[in-house]
VEXZA-358821 format. One record per residue: x, y, z of N, C-alpha, C in turn. Coordinates in pm, whole numbers, plus 50000, padded with zeros to 5 digits. Example, Ala and Ser with C-alpha at 12.3 -4.5 7.8 and 13.67 -1.06 7.14 Angstrom:
2
513194943150780512304955050780513204967050780512854977550708513674989450714512905000350787
//
This chain:
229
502275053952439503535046652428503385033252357502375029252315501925015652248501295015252099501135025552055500875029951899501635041451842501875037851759502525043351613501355045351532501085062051456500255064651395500585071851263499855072751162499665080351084498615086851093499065102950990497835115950961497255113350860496025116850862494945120950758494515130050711495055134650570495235144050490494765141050362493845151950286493135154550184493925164950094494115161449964495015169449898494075183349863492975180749900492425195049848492045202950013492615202250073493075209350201493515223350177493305232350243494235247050242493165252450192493625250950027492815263449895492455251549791492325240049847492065229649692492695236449597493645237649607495205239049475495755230549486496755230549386498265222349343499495233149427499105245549479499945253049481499555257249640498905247649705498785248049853499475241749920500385249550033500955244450083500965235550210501365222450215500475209450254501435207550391502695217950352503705213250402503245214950573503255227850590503115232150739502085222050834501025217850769500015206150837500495192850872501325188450751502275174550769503275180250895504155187550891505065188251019504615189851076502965198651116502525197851253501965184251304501905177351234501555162551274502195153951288503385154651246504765151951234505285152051394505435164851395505635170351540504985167951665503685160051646502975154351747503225138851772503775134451642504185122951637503925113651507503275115651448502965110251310504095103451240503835090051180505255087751109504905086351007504035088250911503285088150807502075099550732501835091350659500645101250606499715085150559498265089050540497625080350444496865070750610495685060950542496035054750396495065068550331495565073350175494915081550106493945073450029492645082950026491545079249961490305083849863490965095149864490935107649794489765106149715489345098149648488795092249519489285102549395490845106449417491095116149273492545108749235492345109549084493835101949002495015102149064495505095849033496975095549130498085103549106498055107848967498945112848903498065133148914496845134248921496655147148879497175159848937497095171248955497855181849027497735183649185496075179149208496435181949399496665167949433497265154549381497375144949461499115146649429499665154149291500725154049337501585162849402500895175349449500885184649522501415178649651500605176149720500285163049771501735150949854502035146649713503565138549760504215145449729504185156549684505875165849706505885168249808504685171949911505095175650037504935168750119504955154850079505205140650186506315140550140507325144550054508695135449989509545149450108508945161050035509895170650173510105171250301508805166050351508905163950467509355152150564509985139550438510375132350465509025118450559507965120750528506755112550558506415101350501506315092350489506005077650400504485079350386503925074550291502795076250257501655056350231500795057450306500235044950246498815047150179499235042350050497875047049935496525031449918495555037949921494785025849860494295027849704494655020549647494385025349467493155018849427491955029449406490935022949311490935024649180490145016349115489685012148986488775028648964488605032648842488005043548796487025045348868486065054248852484855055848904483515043048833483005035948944481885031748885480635034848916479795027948839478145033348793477655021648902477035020649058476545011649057474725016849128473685016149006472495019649071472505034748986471845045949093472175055949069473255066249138473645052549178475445066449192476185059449147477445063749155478715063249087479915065049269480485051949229481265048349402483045051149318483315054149386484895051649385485295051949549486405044349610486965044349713488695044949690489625052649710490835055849723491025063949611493025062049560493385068849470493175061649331492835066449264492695059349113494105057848999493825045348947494895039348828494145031848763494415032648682494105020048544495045005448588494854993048513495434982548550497474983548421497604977848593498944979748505500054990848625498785004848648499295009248772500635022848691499845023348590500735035548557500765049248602500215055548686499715066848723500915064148858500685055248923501125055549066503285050448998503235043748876504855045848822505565058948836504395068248738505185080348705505135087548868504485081748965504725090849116506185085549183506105070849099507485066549213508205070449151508795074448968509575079648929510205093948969508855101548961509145116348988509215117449152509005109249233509795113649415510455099949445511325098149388512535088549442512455087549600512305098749654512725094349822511485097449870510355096349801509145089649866508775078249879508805075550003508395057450071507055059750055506495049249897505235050549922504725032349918503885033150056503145018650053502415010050025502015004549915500765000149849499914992549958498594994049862497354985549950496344983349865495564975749929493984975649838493914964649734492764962549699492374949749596492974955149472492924964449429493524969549252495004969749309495414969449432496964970749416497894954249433496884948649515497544932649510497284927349387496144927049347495384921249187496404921749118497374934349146498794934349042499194920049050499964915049203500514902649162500594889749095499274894249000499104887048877499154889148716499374881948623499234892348500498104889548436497324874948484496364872048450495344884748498495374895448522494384904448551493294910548413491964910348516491274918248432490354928448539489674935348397489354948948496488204945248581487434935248554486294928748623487104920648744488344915648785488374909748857489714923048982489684931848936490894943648967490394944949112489184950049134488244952649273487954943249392488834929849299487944918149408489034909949429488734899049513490034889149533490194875449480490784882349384491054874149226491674855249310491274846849248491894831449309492594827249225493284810349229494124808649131495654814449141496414801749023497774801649020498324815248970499414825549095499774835849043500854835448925500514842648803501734845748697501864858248734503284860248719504204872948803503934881748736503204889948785502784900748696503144915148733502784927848693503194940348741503874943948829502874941248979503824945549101505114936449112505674927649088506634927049053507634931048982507294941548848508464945648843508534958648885507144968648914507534985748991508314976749100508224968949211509234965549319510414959949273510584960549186512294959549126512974969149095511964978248980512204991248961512714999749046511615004149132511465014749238511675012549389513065015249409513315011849553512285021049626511225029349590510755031249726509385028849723508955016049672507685011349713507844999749761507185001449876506384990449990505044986149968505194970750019503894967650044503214963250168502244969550178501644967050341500374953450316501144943550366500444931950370498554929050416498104941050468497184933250563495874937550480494774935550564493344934250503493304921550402491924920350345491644906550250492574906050142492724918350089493554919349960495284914649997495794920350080497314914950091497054897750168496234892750217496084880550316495614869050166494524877450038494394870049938495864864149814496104882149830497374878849726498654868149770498614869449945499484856449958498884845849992498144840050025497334825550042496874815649924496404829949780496004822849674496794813749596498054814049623498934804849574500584804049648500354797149783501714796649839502854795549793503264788449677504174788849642504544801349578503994808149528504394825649481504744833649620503804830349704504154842849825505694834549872505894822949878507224822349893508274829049840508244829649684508874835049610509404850549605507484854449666507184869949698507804870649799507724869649868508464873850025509944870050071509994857849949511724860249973512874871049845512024871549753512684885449705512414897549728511054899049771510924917349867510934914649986511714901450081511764901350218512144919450280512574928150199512904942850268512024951250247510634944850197509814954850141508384955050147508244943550247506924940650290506634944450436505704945550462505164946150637503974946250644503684934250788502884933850837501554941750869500114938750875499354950650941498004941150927497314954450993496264949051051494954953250970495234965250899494094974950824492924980850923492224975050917491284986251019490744971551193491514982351253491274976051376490314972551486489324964751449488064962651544488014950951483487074947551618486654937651666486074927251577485514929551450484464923851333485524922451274486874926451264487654918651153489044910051211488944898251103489644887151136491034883451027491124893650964492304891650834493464893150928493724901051051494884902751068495384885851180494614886051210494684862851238494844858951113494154858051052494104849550954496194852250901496104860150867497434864050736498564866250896498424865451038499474859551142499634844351148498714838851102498474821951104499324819551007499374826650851499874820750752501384820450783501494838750801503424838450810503824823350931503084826351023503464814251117504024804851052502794798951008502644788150941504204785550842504214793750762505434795450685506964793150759506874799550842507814800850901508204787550967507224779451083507284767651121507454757351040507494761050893507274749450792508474749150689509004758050787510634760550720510694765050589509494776250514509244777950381509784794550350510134802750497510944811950518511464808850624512854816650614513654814350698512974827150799514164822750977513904832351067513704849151095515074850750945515484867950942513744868750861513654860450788512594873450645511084873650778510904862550818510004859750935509744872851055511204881551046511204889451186511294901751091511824903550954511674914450884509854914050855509414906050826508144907250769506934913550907507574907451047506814909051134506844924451188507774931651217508204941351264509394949951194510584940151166511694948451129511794955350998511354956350888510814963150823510084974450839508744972550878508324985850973509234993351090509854990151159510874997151232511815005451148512414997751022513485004850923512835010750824511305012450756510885022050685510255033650756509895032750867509065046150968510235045451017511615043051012512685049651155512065048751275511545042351307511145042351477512335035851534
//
């Protein structure tokens, strides 16, 4: 009675096809209680056939999805790491997904996905938590574009993209005040981002730099009105 969860699902599930059906696993998890899917981590393109396999049958089943987007595959040593779904900078792969499922609520995350809120980006700094004065860059305009992307604030990357320059996250959070929410990212004991980035909104809030409503949308009410709980 005290958590709200999402499922964890691999697009190459079933028959590793494009033409597997993803559907019946999502409603059974659905049906247990799930209000989501993700975060996905696939390490496969965002755009290719089983990841969009994939959100057609999060968009049917009416499931919100939260993605973490990495940077290509890299060389470090003798392996080669990737962690989440992959895009190039700029984030075109994950466009043509919000174009083609309109009524997929999908949630961004991750260092290549905040890094957007700059345009000063480069591909050396995409992975990490870029510092310095934000110029409004990308994710600003897919969240103009595309009413159905969210951003899920928490871990280093959403706690960096708003701290590195307060006066932008003002800006940020009072024009997607309907499109942000709170979180914690991975919950134990060794991590301290979800204090840290509760201190800031505080902070904001007590400092009269958002008002009360975006303060209680950012905390909860948002998440209540994109999962329907």
């Amino acid at each position: 009675d005290r958590f709200y969860w999402f499922c964890g699902l691999d697009p190459r599930m079933v028959y590793n096809s494009q033409d597997s059906d993803l559907g019946y696993l999502i409603n059974h998890y659905k049906s247990l209680g799930a209000k989501g899917v993700g975060e996905l981590t696939a390490n496969l393109y965002t755009d290719e056939p089983l990841m969009d396999n994939l959100f057609f049958h999060c968009q049917e089943c009416e499931m919100p999805v939260i993605i973490h987007i990495s940077p290509p595959p890299q060389k470090v040593g003798s392996t080669t790491r990737c962690y989440g779904i992959i895009d190039e900078i700029g984030l075109p792969r994950l466009e043509k997904t919000l174009k083609k499922y309109p009524k997929l609520k999908i949630i961004g995350h991750s260092q290549p996905f905040w890094a957007e809120i700059s345009a000063d980006l480069t591909e050396e700094k995409r992975n990490t938590y870029p510092s310095g004065k934000v110029k409004e860059g990308r994710l600003f305009n897919l969240l103009r574009d595309y009413e159905n992307l969210y951003c899920d604030l928490s871990a280093g990357s959403g706690l960096n993209a708003m701290t590195r320059d307060k006066e932008s996250a003002v800006r940020f959070l009072t024009e997607f005040q309907d499109k942000v929410m709170f979180g914690t990212d991975i919950c134990a004991p060794s991590n301290a981002h979800h204090i840290a980035l509760s201190e800031f909104y505080d902070n904001l809030y007590f400092d009269d730099l958002i008002s009360e409503s975006i303060y209680k949308k950012i905390c909860r009410e948002n998440a209540i009105k994109t999962l329907g709980l």
